[in-house]
C-alpha positions in Angstrom: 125.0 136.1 82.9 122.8 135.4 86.4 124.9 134.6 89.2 124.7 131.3 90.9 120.5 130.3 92.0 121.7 131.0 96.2 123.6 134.0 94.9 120.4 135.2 93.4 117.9 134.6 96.2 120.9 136.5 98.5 120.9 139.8 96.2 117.3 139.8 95.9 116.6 139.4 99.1 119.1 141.9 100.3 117.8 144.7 98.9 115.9 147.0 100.9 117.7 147.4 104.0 118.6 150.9 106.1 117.7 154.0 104.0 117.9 152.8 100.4 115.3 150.6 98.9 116.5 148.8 95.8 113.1 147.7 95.1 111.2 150.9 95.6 110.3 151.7 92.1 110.9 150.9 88.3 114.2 153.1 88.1 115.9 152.1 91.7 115.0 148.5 90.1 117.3 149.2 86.8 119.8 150.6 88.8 120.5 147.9 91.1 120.0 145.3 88.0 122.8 144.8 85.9 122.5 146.9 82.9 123.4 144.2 80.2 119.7 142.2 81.0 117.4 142.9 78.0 113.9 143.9 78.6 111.2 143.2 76.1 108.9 146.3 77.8 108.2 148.4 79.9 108.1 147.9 84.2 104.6 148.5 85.4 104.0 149.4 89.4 102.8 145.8 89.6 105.4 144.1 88.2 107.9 146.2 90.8 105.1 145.0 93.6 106.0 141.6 92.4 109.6 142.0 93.0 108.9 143.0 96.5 106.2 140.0 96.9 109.1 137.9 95.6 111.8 139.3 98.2 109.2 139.0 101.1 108.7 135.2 100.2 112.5 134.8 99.9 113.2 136.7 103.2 110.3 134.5 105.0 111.5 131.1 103.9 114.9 132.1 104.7 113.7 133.1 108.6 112.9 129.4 108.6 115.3 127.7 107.5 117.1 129.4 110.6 114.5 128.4 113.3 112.4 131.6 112.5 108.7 130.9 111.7 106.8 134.2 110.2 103.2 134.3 109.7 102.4 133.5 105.4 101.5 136.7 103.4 98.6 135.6 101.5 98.5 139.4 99.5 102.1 138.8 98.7 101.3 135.4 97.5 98.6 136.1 95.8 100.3 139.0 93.8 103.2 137.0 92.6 100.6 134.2 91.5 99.6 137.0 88.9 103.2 136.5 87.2 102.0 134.6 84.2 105.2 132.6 83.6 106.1 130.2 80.9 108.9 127.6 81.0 112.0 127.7 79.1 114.5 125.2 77.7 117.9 125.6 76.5 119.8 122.5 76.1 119.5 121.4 79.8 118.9 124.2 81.6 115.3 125.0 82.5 113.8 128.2 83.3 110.7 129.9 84.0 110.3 133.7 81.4 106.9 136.0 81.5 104.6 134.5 79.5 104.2 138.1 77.7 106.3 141.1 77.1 107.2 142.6 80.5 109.7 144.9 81.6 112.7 144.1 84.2 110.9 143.5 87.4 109.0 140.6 86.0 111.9 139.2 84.4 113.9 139.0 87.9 110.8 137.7 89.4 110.7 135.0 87.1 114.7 134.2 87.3 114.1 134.5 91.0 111.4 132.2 91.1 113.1 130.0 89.3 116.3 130.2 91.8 114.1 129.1 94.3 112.5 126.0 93.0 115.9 124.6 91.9 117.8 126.0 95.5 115.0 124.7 97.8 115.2 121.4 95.5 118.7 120.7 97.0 120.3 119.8 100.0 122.0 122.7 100.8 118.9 125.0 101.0 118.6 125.0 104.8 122.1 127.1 104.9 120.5 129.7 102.5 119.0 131.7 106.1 118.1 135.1 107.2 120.1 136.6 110.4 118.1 135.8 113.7 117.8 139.2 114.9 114.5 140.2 113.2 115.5 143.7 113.4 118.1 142.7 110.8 117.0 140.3 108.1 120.1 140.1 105.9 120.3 136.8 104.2 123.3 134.6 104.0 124.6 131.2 103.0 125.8 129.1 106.0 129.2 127.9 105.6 130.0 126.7 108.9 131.0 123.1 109.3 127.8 122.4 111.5 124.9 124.4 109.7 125.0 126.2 112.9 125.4 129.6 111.9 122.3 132.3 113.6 123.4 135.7 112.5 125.0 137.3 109.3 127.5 138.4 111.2 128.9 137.7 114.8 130.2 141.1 115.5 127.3 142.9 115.5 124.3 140.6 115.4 125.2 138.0 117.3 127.3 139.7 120.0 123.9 141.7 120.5 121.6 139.0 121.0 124.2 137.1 123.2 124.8 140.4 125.1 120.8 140.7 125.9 120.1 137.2 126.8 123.7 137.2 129.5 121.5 140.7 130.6 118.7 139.0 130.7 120.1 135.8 132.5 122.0 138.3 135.3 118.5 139.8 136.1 116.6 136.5 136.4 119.8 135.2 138.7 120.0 138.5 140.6 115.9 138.5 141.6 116.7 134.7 142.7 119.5 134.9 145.0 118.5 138.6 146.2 114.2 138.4 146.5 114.1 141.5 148.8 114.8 144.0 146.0 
């Protein structure tokens, strides 16, 4: 069973960070993947570029929804418009499936996908946001009361930024009140 769609969008996004990249290629893709998901073929280094298209989209939108505009990827784009999907119903739930046999990277692109249209079609979507430290880039889900929240977490993130601009602010008061040195 797929977690929740924000839950999704998080793990996906997620992957890729420090030395491990979750994403790098067919097998680190089945590993991170829970091993129950059925595949109907095999992954193809396209369908894994997909995957990666699909994170860089989820990671960019997320940057936004925290104040962060990033320049559009228009190869990433592009590549993930070369998912051939097909929609799905079951009873009420709609879903988007590869319109052929593909492997597991395309079938997590077109879950993801399909995460996203139905996430960024609610309200909450604005709290699903990447940390504010670009060096960082973790996503989250905002559950302070206020929406507020800039950095997935306040200890290490958060105390940095706020550490650099009190530095920064000590400087620019320093050169004022002292314009001989």
């Amino acid at each position: 069973m797929l977690p929740t769609d924000e839950a999704l969008l998080i793990a996906i996004a997620n992957t890729g960070h420090e030395d491990a990249d979750e994403l790098a290629d067919a097998d680190s893709v089945r590993a991170w993947w829970p091993a129950d998901e059925v595949t109907t073929g095999p992954d193809q280094p396209r369908s894994v570029a997909r995957l990666r298209a699909l994170r860089s989209l989820i990671r960019r939108l997320t940057w936004t929804n925290n104040g962060v505009h990033l320049d559009p990827d228009p190869a990433g784009d592009a590549l993930l418009a070369t998912l051939s999907l097909r929609p799905e119903v079951t009873g009420s739930h709609v879903s988007l499936r590869p319109a052929r046999a593909t492997g597991l990277s395309d079938a997590i692109t077109a879950a993801g996908l399909t995460a996203l249209l139905r996430a960024a079609a609610r309200p909450g979507w604005p709290r699903v946001k990447a940390c504010h430290a670009l060096d960082c880039g973790w996503v989250f889900q905002d559950a302070s009361r206020n929406a507020a929240r800039r950095w997935c977490d306040m200890r290490d993130c958060g105390n940095r930024a706020k550490g650099a601009a009190f530095r920064i602010r000590e400087r620019a008061s320093r050169n004022v009140t002292q314009p001989g040195r």
